[in-house]
gemmi code that builds the backbone of each chain (N, CA, C; Angstrom):
import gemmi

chains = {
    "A": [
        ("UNK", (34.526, -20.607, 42.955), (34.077, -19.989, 41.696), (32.622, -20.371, 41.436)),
        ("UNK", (31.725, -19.579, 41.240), (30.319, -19.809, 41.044), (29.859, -19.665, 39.409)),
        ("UNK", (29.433, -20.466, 38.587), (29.103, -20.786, 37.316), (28.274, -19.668, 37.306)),
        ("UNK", (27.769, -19.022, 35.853), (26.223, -18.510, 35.876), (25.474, -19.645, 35.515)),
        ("UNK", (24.000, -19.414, 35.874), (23.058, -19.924, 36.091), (22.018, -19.907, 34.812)),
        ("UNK", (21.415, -21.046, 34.464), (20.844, -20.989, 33.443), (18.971, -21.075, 33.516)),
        ("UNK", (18.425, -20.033, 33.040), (16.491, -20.359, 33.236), (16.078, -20.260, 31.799)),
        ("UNK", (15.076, -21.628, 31.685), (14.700, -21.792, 30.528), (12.946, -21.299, 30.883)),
        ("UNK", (12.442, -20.738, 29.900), (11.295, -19.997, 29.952), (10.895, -20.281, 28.687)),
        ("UNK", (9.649, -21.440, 29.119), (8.764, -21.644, 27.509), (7.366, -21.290, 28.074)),
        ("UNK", (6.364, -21.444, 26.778), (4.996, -21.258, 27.020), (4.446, -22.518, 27.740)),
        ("UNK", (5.366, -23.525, 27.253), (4.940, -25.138, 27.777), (5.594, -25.512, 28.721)),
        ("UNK", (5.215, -25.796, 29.738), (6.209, -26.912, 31.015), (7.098, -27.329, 30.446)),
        ("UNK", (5.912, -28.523, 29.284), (6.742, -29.560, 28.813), (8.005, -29.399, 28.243)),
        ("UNK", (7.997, -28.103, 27.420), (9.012, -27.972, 26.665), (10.256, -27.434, 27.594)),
        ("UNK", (9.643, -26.570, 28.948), (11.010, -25.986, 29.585), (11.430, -26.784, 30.042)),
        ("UNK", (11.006, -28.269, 30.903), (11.373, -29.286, 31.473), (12.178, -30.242, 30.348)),
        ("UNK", (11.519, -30.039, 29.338), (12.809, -31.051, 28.270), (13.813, -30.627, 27.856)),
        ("UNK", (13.610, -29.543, 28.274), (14.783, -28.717, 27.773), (16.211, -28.793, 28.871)),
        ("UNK", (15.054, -28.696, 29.862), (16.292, -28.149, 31.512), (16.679, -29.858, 31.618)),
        ("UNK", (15.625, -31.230, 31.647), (16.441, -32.385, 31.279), (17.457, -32.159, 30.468)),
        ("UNK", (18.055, -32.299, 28.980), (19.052, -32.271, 28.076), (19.545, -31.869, 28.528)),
        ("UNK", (20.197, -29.881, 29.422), (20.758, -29.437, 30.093), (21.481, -31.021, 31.025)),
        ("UNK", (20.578, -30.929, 31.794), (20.949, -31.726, 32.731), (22.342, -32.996, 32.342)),
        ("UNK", (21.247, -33.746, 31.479), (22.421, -35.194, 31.009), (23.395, -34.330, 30.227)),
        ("UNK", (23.336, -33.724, 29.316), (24.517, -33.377, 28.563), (25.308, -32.721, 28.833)),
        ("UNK", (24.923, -31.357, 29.879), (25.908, -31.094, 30.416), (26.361, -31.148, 32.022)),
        ("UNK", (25.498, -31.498, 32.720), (26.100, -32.107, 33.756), (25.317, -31.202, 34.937)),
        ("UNK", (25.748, -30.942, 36.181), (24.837, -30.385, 37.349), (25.657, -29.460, 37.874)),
        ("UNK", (26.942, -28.949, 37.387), (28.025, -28.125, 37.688), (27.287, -26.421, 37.509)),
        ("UNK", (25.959, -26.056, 37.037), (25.707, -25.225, 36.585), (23.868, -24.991, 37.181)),
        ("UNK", (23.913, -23.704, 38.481), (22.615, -23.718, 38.670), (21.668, -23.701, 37.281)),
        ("UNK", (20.376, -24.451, 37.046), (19.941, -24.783, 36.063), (18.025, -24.649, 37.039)),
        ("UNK", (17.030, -23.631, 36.492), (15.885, -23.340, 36.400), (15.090, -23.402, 35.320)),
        ("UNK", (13.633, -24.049, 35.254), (12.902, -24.001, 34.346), (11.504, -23.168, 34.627)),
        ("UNK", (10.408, -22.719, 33.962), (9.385, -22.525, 34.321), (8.442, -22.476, 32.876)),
        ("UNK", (7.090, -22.411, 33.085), (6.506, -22.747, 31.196), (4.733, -22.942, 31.740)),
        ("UNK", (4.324, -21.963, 31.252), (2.368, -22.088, 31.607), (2.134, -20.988, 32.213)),
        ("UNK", (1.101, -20.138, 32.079), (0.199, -19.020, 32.849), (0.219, -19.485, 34.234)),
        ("UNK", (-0.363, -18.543, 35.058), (-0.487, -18.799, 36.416), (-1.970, -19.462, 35.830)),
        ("UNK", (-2.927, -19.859, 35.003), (-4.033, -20.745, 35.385), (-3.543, -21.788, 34.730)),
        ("UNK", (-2.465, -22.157, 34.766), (-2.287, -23.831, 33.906), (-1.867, -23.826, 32.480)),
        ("UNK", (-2.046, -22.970, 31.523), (-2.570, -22.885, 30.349), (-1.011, -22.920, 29.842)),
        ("UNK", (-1.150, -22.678, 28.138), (-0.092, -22.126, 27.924), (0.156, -20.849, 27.417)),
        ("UNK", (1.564, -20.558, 27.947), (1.915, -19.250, 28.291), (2.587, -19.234, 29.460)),
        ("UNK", (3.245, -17.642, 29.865), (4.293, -17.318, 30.975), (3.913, -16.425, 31.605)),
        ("UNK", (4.759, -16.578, 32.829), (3.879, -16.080, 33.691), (4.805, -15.148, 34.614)),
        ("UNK", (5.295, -13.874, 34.941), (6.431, -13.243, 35.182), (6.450, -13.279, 36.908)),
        ("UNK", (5.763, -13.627, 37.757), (6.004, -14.630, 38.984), (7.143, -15.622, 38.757)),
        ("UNK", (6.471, -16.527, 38.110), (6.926, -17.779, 38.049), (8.222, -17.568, 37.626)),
        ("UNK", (8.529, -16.266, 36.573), (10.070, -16.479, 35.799), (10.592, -16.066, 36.745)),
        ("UNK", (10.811, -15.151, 37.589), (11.008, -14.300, 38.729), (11.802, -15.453, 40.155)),
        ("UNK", (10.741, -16.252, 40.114), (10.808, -17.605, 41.051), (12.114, -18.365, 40.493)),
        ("UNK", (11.933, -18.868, 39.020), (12.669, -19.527, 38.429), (14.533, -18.866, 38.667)),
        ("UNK", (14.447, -16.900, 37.910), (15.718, -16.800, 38.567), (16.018, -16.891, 39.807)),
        ("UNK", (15.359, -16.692, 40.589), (15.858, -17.216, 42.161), (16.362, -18.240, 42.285)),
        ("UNK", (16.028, -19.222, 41.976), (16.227, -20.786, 41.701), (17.909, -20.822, 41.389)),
        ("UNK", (18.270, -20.196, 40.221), (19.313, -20.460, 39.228), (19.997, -19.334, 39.851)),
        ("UNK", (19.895, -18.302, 40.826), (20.806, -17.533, 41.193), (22.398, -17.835, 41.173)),
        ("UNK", (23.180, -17.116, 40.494), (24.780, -16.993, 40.498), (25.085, -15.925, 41.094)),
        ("UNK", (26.058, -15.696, 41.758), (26.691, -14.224, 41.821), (27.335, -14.317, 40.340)),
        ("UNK", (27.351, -14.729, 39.576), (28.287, -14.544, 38.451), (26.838, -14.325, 37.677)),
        ("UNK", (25.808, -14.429, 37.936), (24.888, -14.188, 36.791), (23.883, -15.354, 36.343)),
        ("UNK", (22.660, -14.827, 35.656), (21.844, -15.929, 34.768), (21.648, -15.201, 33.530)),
        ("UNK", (21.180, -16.341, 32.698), (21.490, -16.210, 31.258), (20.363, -16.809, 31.304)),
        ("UNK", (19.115, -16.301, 30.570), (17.880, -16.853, 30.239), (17.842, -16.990, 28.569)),
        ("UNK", (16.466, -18.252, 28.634), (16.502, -18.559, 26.900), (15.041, -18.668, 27.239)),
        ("UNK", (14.519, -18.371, 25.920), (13.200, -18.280, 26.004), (12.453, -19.015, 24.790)),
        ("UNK", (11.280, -18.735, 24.613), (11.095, -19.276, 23.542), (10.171, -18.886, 22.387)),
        ("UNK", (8.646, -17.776, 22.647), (7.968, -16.789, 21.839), (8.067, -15.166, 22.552)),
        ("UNK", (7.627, -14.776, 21.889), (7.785, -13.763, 22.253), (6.975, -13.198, 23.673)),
        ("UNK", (6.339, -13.978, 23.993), (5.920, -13.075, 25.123), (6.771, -13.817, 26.215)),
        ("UNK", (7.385, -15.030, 26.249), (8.159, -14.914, 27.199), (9.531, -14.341, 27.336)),
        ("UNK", (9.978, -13.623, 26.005), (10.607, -12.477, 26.035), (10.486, -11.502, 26.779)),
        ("UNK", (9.330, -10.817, 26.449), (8.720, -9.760, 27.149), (8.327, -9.987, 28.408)),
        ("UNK", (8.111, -11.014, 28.574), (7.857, -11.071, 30.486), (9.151, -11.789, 30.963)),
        ("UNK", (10.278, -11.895, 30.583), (11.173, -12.105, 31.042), (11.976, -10.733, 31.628)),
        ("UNK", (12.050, -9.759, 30.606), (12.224, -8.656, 30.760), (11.528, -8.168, 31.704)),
        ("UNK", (10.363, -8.020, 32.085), (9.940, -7.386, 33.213), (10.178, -8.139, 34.078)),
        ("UNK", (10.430, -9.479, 34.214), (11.043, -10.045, 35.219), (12.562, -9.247, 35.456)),
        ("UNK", (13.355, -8.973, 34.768), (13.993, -8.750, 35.111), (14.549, -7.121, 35.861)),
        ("UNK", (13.275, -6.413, 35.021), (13.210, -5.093, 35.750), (12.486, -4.715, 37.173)),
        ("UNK", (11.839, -6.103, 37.858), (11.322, -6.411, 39.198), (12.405, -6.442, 40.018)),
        ("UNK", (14.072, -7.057, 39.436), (14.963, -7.190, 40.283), (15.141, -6.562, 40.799)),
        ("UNK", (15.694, -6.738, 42.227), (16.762, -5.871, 43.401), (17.755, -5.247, 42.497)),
        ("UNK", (18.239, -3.590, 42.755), (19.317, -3.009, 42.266), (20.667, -3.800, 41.477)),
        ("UNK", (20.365, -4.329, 42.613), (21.695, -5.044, 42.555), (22.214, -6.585, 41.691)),
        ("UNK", (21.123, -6.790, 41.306), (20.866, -7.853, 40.539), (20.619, -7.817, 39.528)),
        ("UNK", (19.958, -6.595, 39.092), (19.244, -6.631, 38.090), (20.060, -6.892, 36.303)),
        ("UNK", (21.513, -6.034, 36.643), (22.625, -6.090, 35.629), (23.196, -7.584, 35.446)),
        ("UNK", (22.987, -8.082, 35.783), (23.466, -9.853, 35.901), (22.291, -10.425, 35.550)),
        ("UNK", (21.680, -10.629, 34.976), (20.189, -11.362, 34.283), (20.192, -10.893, 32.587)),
        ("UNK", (20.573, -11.865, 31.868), (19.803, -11.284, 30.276), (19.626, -12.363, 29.997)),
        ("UNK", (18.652, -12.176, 28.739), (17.956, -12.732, 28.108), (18.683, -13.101, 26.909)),
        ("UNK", (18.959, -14.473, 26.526), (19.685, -14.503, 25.080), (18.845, -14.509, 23.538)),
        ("UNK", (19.373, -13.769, 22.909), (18.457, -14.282, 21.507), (19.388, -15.510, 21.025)),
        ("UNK", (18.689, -16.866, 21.165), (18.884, -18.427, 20.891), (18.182, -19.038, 20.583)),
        ("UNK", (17.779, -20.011, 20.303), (17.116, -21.065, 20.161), (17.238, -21.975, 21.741)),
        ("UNK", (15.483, -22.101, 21.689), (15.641, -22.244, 23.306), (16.341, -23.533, 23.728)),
        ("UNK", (16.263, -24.503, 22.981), (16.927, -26.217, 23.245), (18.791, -25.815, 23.319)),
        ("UNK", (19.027, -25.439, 21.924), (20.457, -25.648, 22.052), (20.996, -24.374, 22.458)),
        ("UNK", (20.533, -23.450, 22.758), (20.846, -22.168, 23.573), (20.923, -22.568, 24.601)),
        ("UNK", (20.348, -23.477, 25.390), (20.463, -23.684, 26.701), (21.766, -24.806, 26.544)),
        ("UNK", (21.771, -25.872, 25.958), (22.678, -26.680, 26.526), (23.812, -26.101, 25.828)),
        ("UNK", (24.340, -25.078, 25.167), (25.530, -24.465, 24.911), (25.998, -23.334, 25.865)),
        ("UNK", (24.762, -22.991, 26.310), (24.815, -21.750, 27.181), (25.717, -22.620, 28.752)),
        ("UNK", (24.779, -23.604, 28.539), (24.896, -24.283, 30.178), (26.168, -25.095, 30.110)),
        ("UNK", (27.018, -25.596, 28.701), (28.292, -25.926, 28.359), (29.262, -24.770, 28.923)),
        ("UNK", (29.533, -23.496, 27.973), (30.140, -22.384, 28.661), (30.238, -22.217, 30.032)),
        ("UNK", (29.018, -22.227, 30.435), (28.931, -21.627, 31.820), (29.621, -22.655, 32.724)),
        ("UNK", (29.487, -24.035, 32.573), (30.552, -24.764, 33.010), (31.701, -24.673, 33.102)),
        ("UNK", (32.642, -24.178, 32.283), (33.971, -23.680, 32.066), (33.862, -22.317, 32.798)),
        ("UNK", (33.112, -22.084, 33.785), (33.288, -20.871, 34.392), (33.268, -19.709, 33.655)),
        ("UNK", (33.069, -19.465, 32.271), (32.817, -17.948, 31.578), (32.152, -16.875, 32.370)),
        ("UNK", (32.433, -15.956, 32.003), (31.480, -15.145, 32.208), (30.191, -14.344, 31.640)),
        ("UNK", (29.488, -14.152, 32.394), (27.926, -14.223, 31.820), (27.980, -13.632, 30.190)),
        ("UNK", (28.632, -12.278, 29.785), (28.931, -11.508, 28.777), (29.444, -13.286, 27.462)),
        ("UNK", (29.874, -13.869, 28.152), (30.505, -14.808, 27.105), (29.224, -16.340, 26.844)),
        ("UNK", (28.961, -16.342, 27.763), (27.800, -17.291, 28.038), (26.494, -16.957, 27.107)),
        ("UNK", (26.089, -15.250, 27.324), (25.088, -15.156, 26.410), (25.821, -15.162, 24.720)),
        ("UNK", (26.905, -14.762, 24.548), (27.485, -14.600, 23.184), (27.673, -16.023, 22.497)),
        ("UNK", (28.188, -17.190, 23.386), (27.955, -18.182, 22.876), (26.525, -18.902, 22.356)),
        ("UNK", (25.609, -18.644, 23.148), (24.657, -19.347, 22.870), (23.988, -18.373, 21.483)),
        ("UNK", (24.088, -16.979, 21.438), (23.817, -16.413, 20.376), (24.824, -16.657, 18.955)),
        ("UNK", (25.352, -17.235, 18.998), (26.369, -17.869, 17.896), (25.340, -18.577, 17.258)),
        ("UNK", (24.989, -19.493, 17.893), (23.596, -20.342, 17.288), (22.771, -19.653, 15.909)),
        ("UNK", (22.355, -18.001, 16.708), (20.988, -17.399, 15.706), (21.992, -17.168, 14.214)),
        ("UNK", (21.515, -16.938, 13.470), (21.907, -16.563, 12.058), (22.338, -15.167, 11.973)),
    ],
    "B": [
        ("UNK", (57.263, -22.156, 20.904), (55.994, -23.096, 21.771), (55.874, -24.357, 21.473)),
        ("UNK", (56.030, -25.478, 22.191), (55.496, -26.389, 21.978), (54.379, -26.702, 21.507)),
        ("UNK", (54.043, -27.544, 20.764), (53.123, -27.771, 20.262), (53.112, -28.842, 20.053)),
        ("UNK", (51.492, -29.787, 20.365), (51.498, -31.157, 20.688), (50.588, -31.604, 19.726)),
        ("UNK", (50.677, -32.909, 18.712), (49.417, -33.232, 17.824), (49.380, -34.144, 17.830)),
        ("UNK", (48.192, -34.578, 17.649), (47.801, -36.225, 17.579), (46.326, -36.282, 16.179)),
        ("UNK", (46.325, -37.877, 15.584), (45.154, -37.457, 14.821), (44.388, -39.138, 15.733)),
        ("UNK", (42.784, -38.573, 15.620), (42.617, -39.866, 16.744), (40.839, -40.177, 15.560)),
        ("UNK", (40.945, -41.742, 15.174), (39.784, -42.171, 14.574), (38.551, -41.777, 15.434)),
        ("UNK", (37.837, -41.727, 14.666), (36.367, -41.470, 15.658), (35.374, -42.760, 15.134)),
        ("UNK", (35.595, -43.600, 16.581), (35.040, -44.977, 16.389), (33.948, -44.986, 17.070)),
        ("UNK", (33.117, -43.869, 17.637), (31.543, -43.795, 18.203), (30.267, -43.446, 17.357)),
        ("UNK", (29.510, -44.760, 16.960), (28.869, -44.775, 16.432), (27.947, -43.420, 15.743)),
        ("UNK", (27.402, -42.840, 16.493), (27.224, -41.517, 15.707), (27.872, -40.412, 15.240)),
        ("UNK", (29.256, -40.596, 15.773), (30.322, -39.375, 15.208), (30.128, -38.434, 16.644)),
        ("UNK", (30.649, -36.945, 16.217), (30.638, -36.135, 17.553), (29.552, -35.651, 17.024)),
        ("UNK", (28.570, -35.941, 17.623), (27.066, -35.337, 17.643), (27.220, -34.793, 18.661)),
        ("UNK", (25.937, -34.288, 19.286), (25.609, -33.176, 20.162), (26.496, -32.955, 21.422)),
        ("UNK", (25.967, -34.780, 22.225), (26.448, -35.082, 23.477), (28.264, -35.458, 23.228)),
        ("UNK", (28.904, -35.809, 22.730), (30.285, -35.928, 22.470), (30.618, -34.858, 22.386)),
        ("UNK", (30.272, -33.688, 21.489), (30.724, -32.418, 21.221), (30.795, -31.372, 22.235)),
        ("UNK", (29.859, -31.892, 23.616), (29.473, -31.017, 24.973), (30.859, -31.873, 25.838)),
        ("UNK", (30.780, -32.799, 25.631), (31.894, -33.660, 26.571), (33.463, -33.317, 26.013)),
        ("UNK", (33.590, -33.344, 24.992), (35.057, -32.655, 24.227), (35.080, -31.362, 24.765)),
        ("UNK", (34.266, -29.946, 24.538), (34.849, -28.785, 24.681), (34.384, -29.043, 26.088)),
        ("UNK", (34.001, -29.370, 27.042), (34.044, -29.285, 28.532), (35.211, -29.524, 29.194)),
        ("UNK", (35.726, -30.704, 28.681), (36.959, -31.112, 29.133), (37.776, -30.406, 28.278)),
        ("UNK", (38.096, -29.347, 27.282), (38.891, -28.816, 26.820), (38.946, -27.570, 27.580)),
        ("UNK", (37.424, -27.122, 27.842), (37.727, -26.195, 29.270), (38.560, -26.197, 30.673)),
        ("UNK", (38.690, -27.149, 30.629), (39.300, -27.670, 31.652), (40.826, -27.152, 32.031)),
        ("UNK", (41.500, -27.399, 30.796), (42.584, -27.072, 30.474), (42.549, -25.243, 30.340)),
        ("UNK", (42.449, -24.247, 31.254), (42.441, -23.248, 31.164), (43.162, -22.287, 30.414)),
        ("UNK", (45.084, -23.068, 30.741), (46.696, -22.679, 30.273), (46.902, -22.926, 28.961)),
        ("UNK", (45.608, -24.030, 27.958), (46.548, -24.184, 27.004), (45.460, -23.958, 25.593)),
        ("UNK", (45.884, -23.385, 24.770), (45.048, -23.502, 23.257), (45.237, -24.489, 22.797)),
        ("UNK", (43.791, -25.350, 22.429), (43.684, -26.257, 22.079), (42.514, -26.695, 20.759)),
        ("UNK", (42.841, -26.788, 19.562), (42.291, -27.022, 18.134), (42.028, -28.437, 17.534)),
        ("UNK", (40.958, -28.138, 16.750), (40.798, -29.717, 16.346), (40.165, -29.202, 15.247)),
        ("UNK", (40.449, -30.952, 14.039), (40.319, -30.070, 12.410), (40.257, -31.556, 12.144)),
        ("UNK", (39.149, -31.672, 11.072), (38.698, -32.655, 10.128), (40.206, -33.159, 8.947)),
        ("UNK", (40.775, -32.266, 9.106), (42.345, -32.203, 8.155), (43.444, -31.778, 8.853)),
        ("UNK", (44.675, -32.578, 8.212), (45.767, -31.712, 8.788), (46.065, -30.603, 8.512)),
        ("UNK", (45.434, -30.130, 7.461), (45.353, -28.465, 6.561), (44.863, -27.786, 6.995)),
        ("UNK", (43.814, -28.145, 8.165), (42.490, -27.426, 8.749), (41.163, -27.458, 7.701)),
        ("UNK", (40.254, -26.321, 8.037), (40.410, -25.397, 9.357), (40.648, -26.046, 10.336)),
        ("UNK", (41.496, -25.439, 11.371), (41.387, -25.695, 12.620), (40.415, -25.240, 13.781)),
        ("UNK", (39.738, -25.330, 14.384), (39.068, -24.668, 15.420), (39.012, -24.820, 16.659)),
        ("UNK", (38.803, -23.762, 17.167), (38.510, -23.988, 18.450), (38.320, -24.932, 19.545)),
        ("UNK", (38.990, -25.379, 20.554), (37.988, -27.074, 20.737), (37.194, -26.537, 22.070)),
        ("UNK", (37.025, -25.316, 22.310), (36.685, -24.909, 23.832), (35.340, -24.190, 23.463)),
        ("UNK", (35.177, -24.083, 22.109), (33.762, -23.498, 21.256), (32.778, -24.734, 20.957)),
        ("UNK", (31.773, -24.422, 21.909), (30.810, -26.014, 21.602), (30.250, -26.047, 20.532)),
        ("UNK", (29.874, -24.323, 20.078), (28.991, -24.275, 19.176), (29.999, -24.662, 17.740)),
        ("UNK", (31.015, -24.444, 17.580), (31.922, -24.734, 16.246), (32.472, -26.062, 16.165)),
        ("UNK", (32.591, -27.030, 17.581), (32.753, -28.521, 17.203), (31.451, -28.794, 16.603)),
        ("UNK", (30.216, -28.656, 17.473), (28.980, -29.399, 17.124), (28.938, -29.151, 15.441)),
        ("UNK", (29.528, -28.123, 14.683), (29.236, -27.609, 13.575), (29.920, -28.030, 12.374)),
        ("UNK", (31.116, -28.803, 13.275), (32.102, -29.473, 12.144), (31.268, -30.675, 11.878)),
        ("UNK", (30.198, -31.107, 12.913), (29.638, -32.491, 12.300), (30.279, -33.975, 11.886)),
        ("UNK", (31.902, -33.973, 12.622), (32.501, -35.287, 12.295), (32.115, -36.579, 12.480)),
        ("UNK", (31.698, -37.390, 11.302), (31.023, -39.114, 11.368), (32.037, -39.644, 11.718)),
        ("UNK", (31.680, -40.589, 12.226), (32.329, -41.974, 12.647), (33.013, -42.205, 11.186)),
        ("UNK", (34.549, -42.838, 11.801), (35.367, -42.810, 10.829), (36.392, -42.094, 10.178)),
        ("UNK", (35.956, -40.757, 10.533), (36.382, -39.618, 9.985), (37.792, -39.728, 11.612)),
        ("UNK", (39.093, -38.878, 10.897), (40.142, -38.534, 11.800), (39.965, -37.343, 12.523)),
        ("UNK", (40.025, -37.678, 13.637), (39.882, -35.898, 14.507), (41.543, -35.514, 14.914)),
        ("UNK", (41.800, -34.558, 14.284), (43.035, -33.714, 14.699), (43.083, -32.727, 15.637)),
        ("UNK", (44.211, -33.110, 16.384), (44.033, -32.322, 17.648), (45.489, -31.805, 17.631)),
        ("UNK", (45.440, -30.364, 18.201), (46.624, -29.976, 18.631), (46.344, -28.873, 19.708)),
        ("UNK", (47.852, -28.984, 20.733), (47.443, -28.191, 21.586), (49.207, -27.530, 22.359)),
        ("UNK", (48.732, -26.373, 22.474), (49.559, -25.562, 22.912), (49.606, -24.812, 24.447)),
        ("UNK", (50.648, -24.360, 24.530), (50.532, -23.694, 26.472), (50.929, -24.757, 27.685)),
        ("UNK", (50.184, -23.801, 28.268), (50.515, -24.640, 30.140), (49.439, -25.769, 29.686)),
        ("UNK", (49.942, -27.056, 30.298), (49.425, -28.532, 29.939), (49.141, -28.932, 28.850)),
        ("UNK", (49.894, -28.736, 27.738), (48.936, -28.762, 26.341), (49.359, -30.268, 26.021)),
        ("UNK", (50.458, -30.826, 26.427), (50.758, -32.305, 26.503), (49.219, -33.136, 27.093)),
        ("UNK", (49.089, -32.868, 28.166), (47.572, -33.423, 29.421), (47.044, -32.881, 28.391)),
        ("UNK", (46.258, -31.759, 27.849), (45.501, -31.380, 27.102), (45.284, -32.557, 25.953)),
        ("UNK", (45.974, -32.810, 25.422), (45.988, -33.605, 24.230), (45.650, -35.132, 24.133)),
        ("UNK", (46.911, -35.375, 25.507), (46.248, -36.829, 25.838), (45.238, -37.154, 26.218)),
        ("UNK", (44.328, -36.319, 26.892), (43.017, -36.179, 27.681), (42.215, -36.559, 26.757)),
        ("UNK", (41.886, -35.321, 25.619), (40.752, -35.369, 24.411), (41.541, -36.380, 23.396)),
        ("UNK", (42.637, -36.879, 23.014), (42.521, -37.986, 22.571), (41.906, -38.984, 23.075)),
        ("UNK", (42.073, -39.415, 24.591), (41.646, -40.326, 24.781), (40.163, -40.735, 25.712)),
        ("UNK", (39.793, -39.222, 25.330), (37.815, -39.540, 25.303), (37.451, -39.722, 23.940)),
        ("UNK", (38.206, -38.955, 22.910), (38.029, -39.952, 21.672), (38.280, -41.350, 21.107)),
        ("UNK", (38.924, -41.421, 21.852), (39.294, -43.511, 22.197), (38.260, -43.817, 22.821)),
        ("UNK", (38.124, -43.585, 23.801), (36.835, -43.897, 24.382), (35.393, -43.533, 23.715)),
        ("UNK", (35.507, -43.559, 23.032), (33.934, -43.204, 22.518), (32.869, -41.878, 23.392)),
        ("UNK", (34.249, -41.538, 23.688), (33.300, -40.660, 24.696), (32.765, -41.254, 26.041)),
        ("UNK", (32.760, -42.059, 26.669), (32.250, -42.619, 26.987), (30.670, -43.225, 26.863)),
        ("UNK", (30.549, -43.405, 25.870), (29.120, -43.854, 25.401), (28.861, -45.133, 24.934)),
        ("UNK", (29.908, -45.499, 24.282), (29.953, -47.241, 24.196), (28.881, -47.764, 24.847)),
        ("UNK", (28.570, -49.444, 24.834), (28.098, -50.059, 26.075), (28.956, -50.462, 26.723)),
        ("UNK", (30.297, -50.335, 26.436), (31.338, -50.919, 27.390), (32.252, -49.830, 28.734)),
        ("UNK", (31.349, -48.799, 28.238), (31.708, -47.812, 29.078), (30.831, -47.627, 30.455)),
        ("UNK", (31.793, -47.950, 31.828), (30.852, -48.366, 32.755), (31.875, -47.184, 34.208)),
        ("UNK", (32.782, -46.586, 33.529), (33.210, -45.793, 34.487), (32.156, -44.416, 34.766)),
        ("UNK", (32.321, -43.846, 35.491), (31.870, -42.505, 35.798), (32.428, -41.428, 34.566)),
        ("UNK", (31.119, -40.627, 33.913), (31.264, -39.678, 32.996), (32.185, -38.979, 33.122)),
    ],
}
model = gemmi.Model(1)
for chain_id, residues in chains.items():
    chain = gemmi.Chain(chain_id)
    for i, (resn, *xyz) in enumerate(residues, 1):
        res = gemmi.Residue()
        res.name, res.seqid = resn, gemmi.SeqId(i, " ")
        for name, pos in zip(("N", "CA", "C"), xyz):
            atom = gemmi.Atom()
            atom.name, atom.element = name, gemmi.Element(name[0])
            atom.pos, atom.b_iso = gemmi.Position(*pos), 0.0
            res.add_atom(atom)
        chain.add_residue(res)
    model.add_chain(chain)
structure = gemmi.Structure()
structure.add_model(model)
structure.setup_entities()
């Protein structure tokens, strides 16, 4: 049974890496888990390579569930995701969450083997 | 249906905060066969224990009784299990030196 896969996408490293840490300790390594966060010159901001890279990383056949964190890594997540192979492309969304505890609820679920449809719904429980 | 309950103190210093609340419904996942609830009261609400986002939300402090009940295939194992990571502090204690 293959978990879905979780990619955290901030403007900051720092923040996708603290984020994909917490993932990590709290919920454990049972769950492919990708980060990415900065322009391709360093800066901050995202960079739709890099998110692209990142789902590769976190690939499931059961799916990834991305969290993001302003809006443009919304929007370049999305075109990340419209770069996908045919066949992939329906197994990738983007959750509206809060990027910290969207991820480690997302990456909780996905542990219990859910499926992706339930994975993004949980972590959207979070928004108001 | 059987139905199995236990009420278990919550003696870990911060209550089920974040990381306790990820370790409860994980291992309540676990248990695939059986519905399994937990409630600040014996009156309820009851909820979910396989919903991370609705334990983390009950917010139970240290001190407070966690009620558990559980139903289905293993709901006995079910029960004894998450009672007794709530005995355990979750494993978070400093006296906790087994594997998570």
């Amino acid at each position: 049974m293959s978990n879905v896969g979780i990619v955290i996408v901030s403007h900051s490293p720092d923040v996708a890496k603290g984020a994909a840490d917490m993932v990590r300790q709290m919920v454990g390594d049972e769950v492919p888990l990708a980060w990415c966060g900065g322009n391709a010159e360093g800066g901050l901001g995202t960079d739709v390579a890099a998110i692209s890279e990142a789902i590769e990383r976190a690939w499931s056949e059961a799916g990834v569930a991305i969290l993001v964190d302003l809006g443009g890594a919304e929007t370049n997540s999305e075109m990340a995701i419209e770069f996908l192979p045919d066949e992939r492309r329906g197994r990738v969304v983007v959750c509206n969450a809060p990027i910290v505890e969207g991820a480690v609820v997302a990456a909780t679920e996905a542990s219990g083997g859910s499926p992706l449809d339930v994975v993004k719904a949980t972590a959207e429980e979070l928004s108001p | 249906m059987t139905e199995h309950a236990a009420a278990v103190e919550i003696t870990n210093p911060t209550g089920l905060h974040a990381r306790p609340a990820v370790k409860l419904t994980k291992l309540a996942k676990t248990f695939g066969g059986a519905a399994i609830q937990v409630a600040l009261a014996e009156g309820g609400p009851w909820i979910d224990a396989k919903s991370v986002v609705k334990v983390m939300a009950m917010k139970a402090a240290r001190g407070t009784y966690l009620h558990i009940r559980a139903s289905g295939e293993q709901g006995a194992a079910a029960l004894a299990a998450l009672r007794d990571l709530v005995r355990r502090d979750f494993d978070e204690g400093p006296e906790a030196h087994g594997p998570a």
